[in-house]
C-alpha positions in Angstrom: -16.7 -30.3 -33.9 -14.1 -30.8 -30.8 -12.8 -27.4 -31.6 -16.0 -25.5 -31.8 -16.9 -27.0 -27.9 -13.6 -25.8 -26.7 -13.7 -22.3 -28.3 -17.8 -22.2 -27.2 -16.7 -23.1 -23.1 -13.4 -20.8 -23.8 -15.6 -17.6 -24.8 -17.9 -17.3 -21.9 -15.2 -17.7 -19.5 -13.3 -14.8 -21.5 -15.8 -12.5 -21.1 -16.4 -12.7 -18.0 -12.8 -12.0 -16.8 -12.5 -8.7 -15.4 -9.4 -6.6 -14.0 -9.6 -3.9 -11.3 -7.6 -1.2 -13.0 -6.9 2.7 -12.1 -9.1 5.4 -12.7 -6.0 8.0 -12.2 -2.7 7.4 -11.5 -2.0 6.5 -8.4 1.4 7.1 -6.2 3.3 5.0 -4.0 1.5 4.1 -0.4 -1.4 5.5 -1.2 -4.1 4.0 0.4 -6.9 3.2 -2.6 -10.4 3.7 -2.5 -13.5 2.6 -4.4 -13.8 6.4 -6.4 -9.8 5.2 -7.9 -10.9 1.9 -9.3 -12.9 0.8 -12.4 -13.7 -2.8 -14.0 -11.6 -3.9 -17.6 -12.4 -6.4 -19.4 -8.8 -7.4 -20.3 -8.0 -10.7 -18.5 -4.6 -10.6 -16.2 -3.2 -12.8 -14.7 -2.5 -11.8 -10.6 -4.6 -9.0 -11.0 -7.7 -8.1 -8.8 -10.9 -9.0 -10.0 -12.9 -7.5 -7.0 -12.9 -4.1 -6.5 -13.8 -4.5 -2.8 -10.8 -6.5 -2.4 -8.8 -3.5 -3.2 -10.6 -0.8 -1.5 -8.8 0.3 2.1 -5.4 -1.4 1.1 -2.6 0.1 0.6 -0.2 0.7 -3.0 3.7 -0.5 -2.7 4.3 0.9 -6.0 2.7 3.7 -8.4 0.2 2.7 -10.2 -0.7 4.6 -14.1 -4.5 5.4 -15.0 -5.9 2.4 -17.0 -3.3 0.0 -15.1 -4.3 -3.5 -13.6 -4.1 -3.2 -10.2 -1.8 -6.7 -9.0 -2.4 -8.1 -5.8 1.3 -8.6 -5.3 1.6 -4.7 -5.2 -1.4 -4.4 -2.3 -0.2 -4.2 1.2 -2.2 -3.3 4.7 -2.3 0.7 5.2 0.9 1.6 7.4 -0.3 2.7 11.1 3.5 3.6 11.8 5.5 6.6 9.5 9.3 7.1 9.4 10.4 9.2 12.3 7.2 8.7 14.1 7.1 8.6 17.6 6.0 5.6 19.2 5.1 3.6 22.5 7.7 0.8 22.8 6.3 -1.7 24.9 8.0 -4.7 26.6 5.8 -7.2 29.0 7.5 -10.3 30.5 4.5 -11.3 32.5 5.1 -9.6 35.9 7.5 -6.8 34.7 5.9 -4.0 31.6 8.1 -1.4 30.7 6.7 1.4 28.7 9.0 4.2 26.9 8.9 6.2 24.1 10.9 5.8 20.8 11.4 6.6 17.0 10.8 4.3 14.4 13.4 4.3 11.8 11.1 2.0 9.3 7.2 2.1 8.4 5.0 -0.5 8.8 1.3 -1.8 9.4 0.2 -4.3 12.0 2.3 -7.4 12.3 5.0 -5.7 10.5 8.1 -5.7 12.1 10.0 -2.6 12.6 12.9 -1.0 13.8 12.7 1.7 16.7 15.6 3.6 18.4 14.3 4.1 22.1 15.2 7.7 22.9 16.1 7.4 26.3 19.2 5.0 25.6 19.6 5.6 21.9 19.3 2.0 21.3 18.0 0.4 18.3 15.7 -2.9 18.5 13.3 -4.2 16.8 9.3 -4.8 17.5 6.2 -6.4 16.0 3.4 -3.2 14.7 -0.1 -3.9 17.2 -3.0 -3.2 15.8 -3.1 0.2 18.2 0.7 1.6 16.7 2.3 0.7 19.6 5.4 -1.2 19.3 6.2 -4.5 20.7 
């Protein structure tokens, strides 16, 4: 009798579990959108579940049609590219300094990058704002 109880509360939780996986295979930093995704009914562990969850983020690593998507592999989109050029901004209260470098990494906002100012040539590094600039 114990049995049957735990494989009756065990079923209905099975069936509800759902993974987000691909519809199509999916590369590397690609940004996903609804139209890629589709509900499984395999259970996974540190998969998504939602598909809205998903949508707008971006992929660190390729993803194969019929794949789970794993949150561990979602990122924010990047708003900086390799070799971009970007604002470097420094502001120390009275004193802002404004030139323009190269970003020698990619990154989204909060990310922290490094960016070789192309006046000097020097490297340093900068926190991603959530308008590209550098700071």
């Amino acid at each position: 009798m114990r049995r049957l109880v735990l494989i009756l509360l065990w079923v209905p939780s099975a069936l509800a579990a759902q993974t987000v996986v691909a519809e199509r295979t999916l590369r590397a930093h690609t940004v996903v959108v609804a139209g890629d995704l589709a509900l499984s009914d395999q259970a996974v562990g540190g998969a998504a579940t939602d598909i809205d969850a998903v949508a707008g983020r971006e992929l660190r690593a390729a993803v194969y049609k019929g794949q789970p998507i794993l949150l561990s592999n979602l990122t924010a989109p990047a708003l900086v590219e390799r070799n971009q050029m970007v604002t470097l901004l420094f502001d120390n209260g009275a004193v802002t300094i404004s030139v323009e470098g190269r970003a020698l990494d990619r990154g989204g906002p909060g990310d922290l990058v490094r960016v070789m100012n192309t006046m000097s040539r020097q490297t340093v590094q900068g926190v991603i704002t959530a308008d590209g600039t550098v700071r």
